[in-house]
C-alpha positions in Angstrom: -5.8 31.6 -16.6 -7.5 31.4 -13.3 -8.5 34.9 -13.7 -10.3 34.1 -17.2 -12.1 30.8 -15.8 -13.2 33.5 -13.2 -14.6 35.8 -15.4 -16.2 33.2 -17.0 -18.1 31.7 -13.4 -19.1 35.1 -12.9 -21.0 35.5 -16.4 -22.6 32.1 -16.6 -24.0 33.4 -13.0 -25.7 36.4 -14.2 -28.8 37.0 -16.1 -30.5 34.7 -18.6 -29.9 37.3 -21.2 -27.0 36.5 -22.7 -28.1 32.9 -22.7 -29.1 33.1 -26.7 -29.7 29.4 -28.0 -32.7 30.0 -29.7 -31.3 29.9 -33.3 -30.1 26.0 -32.5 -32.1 23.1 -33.2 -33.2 21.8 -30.1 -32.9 17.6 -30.5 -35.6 15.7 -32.0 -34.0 11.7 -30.9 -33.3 9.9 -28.0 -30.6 7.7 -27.4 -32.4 4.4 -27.1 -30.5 1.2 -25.9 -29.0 -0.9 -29.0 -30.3 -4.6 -29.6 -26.1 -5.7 -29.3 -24.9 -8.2 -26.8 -21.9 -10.4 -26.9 -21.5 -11.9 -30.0 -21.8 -15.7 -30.4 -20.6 -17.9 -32.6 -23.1 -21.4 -34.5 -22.0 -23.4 -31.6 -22.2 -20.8 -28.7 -25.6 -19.8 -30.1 -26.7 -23.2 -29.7 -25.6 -23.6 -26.3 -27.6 -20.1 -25.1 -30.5 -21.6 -26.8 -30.7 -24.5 -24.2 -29.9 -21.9 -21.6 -32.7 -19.3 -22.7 -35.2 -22.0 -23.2 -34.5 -23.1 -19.4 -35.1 -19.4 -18.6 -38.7 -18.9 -20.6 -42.2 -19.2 -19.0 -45.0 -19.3 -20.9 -48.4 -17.9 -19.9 -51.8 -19.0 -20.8 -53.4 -15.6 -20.4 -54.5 -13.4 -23.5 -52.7 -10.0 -23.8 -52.9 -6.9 -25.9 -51.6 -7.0 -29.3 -48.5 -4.2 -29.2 -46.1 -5.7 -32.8 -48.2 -4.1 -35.2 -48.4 -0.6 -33.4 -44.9 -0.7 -32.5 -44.5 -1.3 -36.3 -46.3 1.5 -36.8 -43.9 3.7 -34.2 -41.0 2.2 -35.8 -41.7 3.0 -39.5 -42.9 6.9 -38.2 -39.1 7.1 -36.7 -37.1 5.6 -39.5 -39.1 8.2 -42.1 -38.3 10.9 -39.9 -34.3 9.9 -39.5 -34.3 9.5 -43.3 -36.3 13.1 -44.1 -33.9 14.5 -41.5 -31.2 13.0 -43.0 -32.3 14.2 -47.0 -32.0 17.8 -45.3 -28.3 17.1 -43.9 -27.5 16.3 -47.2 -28.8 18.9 -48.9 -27.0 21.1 -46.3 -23.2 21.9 -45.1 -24.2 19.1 -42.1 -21.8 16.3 -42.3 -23.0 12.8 -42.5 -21.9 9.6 -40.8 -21.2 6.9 -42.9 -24.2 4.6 -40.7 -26.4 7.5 -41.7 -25.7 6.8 -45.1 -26.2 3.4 -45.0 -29.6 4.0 -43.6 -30.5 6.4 -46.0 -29.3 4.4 -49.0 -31.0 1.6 -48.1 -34.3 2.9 -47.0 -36.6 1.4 -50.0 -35.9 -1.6 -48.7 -36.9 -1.3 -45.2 -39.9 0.1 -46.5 -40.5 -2.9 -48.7 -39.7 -5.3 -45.4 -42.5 -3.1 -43.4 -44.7 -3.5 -45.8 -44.3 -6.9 -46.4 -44.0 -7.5 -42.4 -47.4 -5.5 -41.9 -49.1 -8.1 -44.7 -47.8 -11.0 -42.9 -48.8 -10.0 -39.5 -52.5 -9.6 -39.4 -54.1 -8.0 -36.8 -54.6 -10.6 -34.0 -52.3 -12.8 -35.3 -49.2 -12.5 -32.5 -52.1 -13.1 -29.4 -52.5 -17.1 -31.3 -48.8 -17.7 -30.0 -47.6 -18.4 -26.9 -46.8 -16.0 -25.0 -43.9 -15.1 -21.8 -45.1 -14.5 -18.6 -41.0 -13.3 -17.2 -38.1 -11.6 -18.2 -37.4 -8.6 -20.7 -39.9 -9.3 -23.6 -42.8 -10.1 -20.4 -46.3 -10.0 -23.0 -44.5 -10.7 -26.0 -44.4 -14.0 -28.2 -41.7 -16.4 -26.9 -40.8 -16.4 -31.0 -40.2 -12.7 -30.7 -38.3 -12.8 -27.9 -35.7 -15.6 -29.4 -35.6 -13.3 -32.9 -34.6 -10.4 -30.3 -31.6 -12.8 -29.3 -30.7 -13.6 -32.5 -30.7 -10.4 -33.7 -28.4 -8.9 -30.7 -25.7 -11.7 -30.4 -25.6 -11.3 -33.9 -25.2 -7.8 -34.0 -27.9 -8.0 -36.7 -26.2 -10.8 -38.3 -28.8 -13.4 -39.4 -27.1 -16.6 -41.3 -29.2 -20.0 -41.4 -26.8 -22.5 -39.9 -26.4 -19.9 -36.9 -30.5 -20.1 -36.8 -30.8 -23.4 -37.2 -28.5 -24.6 -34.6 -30.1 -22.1 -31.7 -33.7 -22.9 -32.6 -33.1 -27.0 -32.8 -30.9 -26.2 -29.4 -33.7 -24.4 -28.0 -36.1 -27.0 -28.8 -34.3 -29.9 -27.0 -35.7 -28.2 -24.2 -38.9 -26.5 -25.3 -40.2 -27.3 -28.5 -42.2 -24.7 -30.7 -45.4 -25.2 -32.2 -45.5 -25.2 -35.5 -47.2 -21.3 -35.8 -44.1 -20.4 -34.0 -41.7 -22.0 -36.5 -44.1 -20.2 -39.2 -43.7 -17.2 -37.4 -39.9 -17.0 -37.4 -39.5 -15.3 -40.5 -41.9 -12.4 -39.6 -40.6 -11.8 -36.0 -37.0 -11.3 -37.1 -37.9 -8.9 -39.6 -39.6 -7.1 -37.0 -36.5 -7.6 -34.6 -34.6 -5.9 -37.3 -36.6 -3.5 -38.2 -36.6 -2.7 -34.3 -33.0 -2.9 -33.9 -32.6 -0.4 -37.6 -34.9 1.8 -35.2 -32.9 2.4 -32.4 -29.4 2.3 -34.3 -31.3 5.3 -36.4 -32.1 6.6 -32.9 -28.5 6.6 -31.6 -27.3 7.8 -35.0 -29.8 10.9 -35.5 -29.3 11.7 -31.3 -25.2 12.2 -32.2 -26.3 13.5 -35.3 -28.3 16.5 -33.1 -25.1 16.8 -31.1 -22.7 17.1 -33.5 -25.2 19.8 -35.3 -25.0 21.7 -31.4 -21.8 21.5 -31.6 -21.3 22.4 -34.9 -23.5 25.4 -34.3 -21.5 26.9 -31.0 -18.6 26.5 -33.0 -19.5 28.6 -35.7 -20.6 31.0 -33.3 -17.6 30.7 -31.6 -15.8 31.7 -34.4 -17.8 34.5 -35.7 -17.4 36.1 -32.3 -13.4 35.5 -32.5 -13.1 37.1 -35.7 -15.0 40.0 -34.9 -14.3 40.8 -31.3 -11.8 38.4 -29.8 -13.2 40.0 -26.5 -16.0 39.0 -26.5 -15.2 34.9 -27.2 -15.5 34.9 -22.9 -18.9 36.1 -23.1 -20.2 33.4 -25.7 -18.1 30.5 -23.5 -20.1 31.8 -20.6 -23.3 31.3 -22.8 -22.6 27.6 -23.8 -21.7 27.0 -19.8 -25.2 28.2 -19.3 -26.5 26.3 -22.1 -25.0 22.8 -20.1 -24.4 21.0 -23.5 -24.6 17.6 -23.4 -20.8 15.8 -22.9 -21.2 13.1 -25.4 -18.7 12.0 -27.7 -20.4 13.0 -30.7 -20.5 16.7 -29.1 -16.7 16.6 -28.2 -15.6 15.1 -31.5 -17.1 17.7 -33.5 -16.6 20.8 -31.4 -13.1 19.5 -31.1 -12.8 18.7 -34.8 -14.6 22.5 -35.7 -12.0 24.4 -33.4 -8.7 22.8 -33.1 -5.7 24.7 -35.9 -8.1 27.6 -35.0 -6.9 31.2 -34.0 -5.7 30.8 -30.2 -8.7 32.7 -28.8 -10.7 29.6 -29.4 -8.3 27.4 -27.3 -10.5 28.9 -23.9 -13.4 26.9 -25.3 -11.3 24.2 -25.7 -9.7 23.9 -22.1 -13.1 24.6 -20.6 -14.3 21.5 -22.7 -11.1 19.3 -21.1 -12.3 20.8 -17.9 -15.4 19.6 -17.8 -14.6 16.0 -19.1 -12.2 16.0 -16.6 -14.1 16.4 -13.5 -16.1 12.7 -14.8 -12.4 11.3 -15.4 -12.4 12.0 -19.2 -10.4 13.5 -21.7 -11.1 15.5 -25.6 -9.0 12.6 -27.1 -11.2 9.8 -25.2 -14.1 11.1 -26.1 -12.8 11.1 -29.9 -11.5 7.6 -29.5 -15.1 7.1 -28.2 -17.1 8.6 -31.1 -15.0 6.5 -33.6 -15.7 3.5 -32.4 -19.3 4.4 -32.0 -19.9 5.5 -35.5 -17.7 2.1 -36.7 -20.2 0.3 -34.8 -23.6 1.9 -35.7 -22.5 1.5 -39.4 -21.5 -2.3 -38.6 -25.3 -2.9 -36.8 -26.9 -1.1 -39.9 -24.7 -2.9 -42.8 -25.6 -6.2 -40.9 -29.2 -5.4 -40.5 -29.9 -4.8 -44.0 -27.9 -7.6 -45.0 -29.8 -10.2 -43.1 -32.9 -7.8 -44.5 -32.0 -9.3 -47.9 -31.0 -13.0 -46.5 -34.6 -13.1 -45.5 -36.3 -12.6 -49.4 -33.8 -15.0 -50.2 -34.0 -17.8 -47.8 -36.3 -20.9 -49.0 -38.4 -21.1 -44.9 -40.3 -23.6 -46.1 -37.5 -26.2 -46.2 -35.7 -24.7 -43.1 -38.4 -24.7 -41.2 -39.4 -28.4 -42.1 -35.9 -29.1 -41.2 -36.9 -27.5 -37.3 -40.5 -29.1 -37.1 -40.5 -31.7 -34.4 -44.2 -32.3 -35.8 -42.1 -33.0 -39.5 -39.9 -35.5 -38.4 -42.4 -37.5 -36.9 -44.9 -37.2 -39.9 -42.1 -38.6 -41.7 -42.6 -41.9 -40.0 -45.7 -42.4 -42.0 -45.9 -46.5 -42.1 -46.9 -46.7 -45.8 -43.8 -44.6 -46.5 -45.9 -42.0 -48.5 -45.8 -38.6 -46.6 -42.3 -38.2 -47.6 -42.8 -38.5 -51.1 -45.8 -36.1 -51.1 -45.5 -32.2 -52.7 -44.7 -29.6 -50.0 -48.7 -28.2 -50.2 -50.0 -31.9 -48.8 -47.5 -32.0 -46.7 -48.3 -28.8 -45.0 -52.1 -29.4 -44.7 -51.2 -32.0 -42.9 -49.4 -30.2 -40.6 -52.4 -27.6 -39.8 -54.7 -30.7 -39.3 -52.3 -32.2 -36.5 -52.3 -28.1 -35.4 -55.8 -27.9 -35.1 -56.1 -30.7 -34.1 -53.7 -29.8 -30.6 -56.1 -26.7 -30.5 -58.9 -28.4 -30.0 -57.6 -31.5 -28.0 -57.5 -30.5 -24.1 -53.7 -31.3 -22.6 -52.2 -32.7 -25.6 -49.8 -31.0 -27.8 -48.8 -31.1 -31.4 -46.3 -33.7 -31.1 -48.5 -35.8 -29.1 -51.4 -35.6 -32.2 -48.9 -36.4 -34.9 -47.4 -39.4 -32.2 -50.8 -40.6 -31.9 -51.6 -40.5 -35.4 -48.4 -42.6 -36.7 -49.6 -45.2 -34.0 -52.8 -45.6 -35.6 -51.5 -45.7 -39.2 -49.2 -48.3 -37.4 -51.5 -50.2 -35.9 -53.9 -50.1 -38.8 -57.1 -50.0 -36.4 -59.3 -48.7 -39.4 -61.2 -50.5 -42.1 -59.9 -49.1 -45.5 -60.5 -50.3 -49.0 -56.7 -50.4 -49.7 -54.5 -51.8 -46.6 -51.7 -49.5 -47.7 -54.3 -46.9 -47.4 -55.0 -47.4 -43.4 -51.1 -47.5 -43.5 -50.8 -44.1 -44.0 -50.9 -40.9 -41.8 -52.8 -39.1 -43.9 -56.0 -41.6 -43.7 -56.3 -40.6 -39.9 -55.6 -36.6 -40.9 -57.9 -35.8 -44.1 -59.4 -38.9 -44.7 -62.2 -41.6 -43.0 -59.6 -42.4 -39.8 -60.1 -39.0 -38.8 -63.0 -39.0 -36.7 -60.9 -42.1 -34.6 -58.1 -40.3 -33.8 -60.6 -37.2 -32.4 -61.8 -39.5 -30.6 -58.9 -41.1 -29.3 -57.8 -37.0 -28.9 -61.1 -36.5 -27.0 -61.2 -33.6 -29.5 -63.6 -30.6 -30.0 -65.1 -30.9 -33.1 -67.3 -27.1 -34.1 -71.1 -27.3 -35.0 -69.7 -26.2 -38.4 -67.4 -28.8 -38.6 -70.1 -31.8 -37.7 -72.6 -29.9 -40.3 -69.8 -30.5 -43.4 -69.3 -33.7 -42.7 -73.1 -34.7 -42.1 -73.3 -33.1 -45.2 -70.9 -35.0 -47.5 -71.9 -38.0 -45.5 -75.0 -38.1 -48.1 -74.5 -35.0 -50.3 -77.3 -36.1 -52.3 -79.8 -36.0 -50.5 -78.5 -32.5 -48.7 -78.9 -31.8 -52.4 -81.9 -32.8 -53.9 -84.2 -32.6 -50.8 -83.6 -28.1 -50.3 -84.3 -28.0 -54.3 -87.5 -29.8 -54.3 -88.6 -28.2 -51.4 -87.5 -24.8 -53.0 -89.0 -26.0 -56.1 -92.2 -26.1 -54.0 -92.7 -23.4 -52.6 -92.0 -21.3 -55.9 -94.5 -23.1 -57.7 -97.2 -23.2 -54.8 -97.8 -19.7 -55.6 -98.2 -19.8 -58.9 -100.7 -23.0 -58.3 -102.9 -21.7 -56.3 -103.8 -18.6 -58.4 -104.5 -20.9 -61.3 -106.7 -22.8 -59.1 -108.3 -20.1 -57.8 -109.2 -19.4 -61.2 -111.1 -22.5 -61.3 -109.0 -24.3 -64.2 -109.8 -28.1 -64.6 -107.8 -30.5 -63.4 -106.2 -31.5 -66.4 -105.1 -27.8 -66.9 -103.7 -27.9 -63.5 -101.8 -30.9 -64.5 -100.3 -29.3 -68.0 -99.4 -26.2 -66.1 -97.6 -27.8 -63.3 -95.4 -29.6 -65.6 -93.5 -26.8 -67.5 -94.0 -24.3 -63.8 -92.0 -26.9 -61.9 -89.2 -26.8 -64.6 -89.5 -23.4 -64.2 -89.0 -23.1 -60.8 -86.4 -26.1 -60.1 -84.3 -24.1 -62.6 -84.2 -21.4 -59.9 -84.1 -23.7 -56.9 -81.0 -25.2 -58.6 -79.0 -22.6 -58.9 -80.0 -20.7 -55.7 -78.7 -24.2 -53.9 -75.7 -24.1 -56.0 -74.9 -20.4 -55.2 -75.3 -21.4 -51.7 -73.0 -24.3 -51.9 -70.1 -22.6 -53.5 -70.4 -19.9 -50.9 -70.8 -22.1 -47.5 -68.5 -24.9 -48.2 -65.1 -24.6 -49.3 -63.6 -26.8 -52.2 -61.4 -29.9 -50.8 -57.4 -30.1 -52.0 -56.4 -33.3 -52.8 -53.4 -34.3 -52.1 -50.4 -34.6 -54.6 -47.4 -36.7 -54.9 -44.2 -34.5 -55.9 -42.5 -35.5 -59.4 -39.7 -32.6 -59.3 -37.1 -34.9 -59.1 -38.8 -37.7 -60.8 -41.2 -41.2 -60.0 -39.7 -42.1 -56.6 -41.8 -45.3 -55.3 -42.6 -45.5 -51.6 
């Protein structure tokens, strides 16, 4: 045996020439590091949500926009693993059962990158606040805790789990309500990215175990046609230095073993090599196993919580989170709750605005503020259950009190609407008599340039300023409709029936 292991040092030391790989796929994936940490159960997840929310800075400074391009590099790699996959198929190349989960299930990751490309505008990600340390440094914080979900989950998504991190997390830190919006879309792109680099992993052993399968097919070719010459094609996959992975091992193992005996020298060279790094052929089979048992596990999950995510109602569960919510719900006049989920929301983007514009005060601190004043009932209303409620200090007169209470910015654009329906009348009627003017003026002057008589003037003007007021009306009206947008009111909600405050 020494002798043959000599012979064997001696050929992988000549000349390139016998080193013939060309007719091998060279590999197309890299192993990239899986989203999988130690699995957590509802209450463990709730406890690492105080801890990671401890651990999170927050930045102030603007940043590049990366989730839609790594979208974009995500998609590119999951339509290649799946075309690369069709082709196994339709070839003698085995398939893993995680590749065929992938592959059977790749409509619907298109559908969630579609849908997760339409609900992430471009710019949208650089509105939320950002981390400044750790791992997912320049990302949204809200990615970042999908990331965790997703990876001591093992892809596994359920609500209760979600719930119990992100109410955990915000004992510490609360989210702004964009974030809380925002949930939905960055753990579809946390699976999406954690489908990528499983579909990495699985199409990397996928080109090992086709390297392998090819070496042993040559392997045997060369055995049943000159067992003499299996030495000389050994020596050529020395030279080749294959890669030692356990999807390489498994298959070459799996090819060659019950074989003819010649092909037990590439065997033993194999156990050789595995175990000068303290390895073995049957740890390394052990090894692939498990790996494949786990890439299908990470891929059945992923789609799974895929699917949970259509079916999840996020506007109730992410009321449920909303710090912003639950004080809302305070409303005085005992209203708010009893309002449809649409009036209910835009009163939730007024006290979000709001924050936006108010220097040092947050969203809780402008819906706080708010209940006070509804509280308090500083306002003159009509109605005294109407300076009771919230909503009279969000949408209606009380809102210019609580700005200024805020010390908020309010935009030129902003001041012009309501100067505007302030006296809409006359923002009305003055622009289309003066239009009205100055289409007439024309038409005027040449008559009286034309030296008619007064009188004339006087008969003309009548039906030329009908004329013309027709067009200056609905030039003003085109412009309205286009400048200012219409007003929601707001709406109690009857599903379950008259419930009185």
């Amino acid at each position: 045996m020494n002798s043959i292991w000599t012979r064997v040092r001696r050929v992988v030391a000549r000349s390139s020439g016998l080193y013939r790989t060309g007719s091998f796929s060279q590999p197309r994936f890299e192993y990239e590091p899986i989203l999988r940490s130690e699995l957590f159960s509802a209450d463990q997840m709730a406890s690492h949500g105080i801890a990671l929310a401890g651990q999170h800075q927050l930045t102030a400074l603007s940043a590049r926009d990366s989730m839609l391009s790594r979208l974009d590099d995500n998609e590119a790699l999951l339509k290649l693993s799946c075309t690369a996959l069709t082709e196994a198929q339709l070839s003698s190349r085995r398939v893993t059962p995680a590749a065929e989960w992938l592959l059977d299930n790749y409509f619907l990751i298109e559908d969630h990158i579609r849908t997760a490309r339409t609900h992430l505008p471009k710019g949208y990600s650089r509105e939320l606040p950002r981390l400044i340390n750790g791992p997912s440094a320049g990302l949204p914080r809200v990615y970042d805790i999908a990331l965790e979900t997703i990876s001591h989950g093992d892809g596994r998504v359920d609500e209760q789990s979600l719930s119990s991190f992100i109410l955990s997390y915000q004992t510490v830190m609360p989210l702004a309500l964009g974030e809380l919006w925002a949930i939905p879309i960055m753990l579809r792109l946390a699976l999406i990215e954690n489908l990528r680099r499983v579909a990495s992993r699985v199409m990397a052993n996928a080109d090992d175990r086709n390297l392998a399968d090819d070496w042993a097919e040559r392997l045997i070719e060369t055995s049943e046609r000159d067992i003499k010459s299996v030495v000389l094609t050994v020596a050529d996959m020395a030279r080749s230095t294959p890669p030692m992975t356990a999807a390489f091992v498994a298959e070459f193992t799996r090819r060659l073993q019950g074989q003819s005996a010649a092909l037990a020298l590439p065997l033993n060279w194999i156990e050789q090599m595995l175990g000068e790094t303290g390895s073995s052929t049957e740890r390394q089979v052990q090894l692939d196993a498990q790996q494949q048992a786990a890439d299908q596990v990470s891929i059945s999950n992923s789609i799974g919580s895929l699917r949970l995510l259509s079916a999840t109602d996020w506007r109730e569960l992410v009321e449920s989170m909303s710090h912003v919510e639950q004080i809302l719900s305070e409303d005085p006049a005992a209203v708010y709750r009893t309002m449809d989920f649409g009036t209910r929301d835009s009163y939730r983007h007024v006290v979000e605005r709001l924050a936006r514009r108010s220097p040092q005060q947050s969203e809780i601190q402008v819906a706080r503020l708010a209940i006070n004043l509804a509280t308090a009932q500083t306002a003159t209303a009509s109605c005294e259950l109407l300076a009771h409620h919230v909503g009279y200090y969000l949408i209606g007169a009380g809102l210019p009190a609580l700005e200024q209470r805020l010390k908020a910015r309010v935009p030129i654009h902003e001041r012009w609407k309501r100067l505007l329906q302030r006296s809409p009348l006359m923002f009305y009627l003055a622009p289309v008599s003066l239009l009205t003017f100055i289409f007439a003026w024309p038409l005027m002057a040449s008559a009286h340039r034309d030296s008619m008589p007064d009188l004339a003037l006087l008969v003309l003007a009548v039906p030329c300023l009908i004329m013309t007021s027709r067009l200056a009306i609905s030039l003003i009206n085109w412009l309205v409709t286009f400048s200012l947008l219409p007003s929601v009111l707001p709406k109690m909600d009857y599903d379950h029936g008259c419930r009185t405050p």
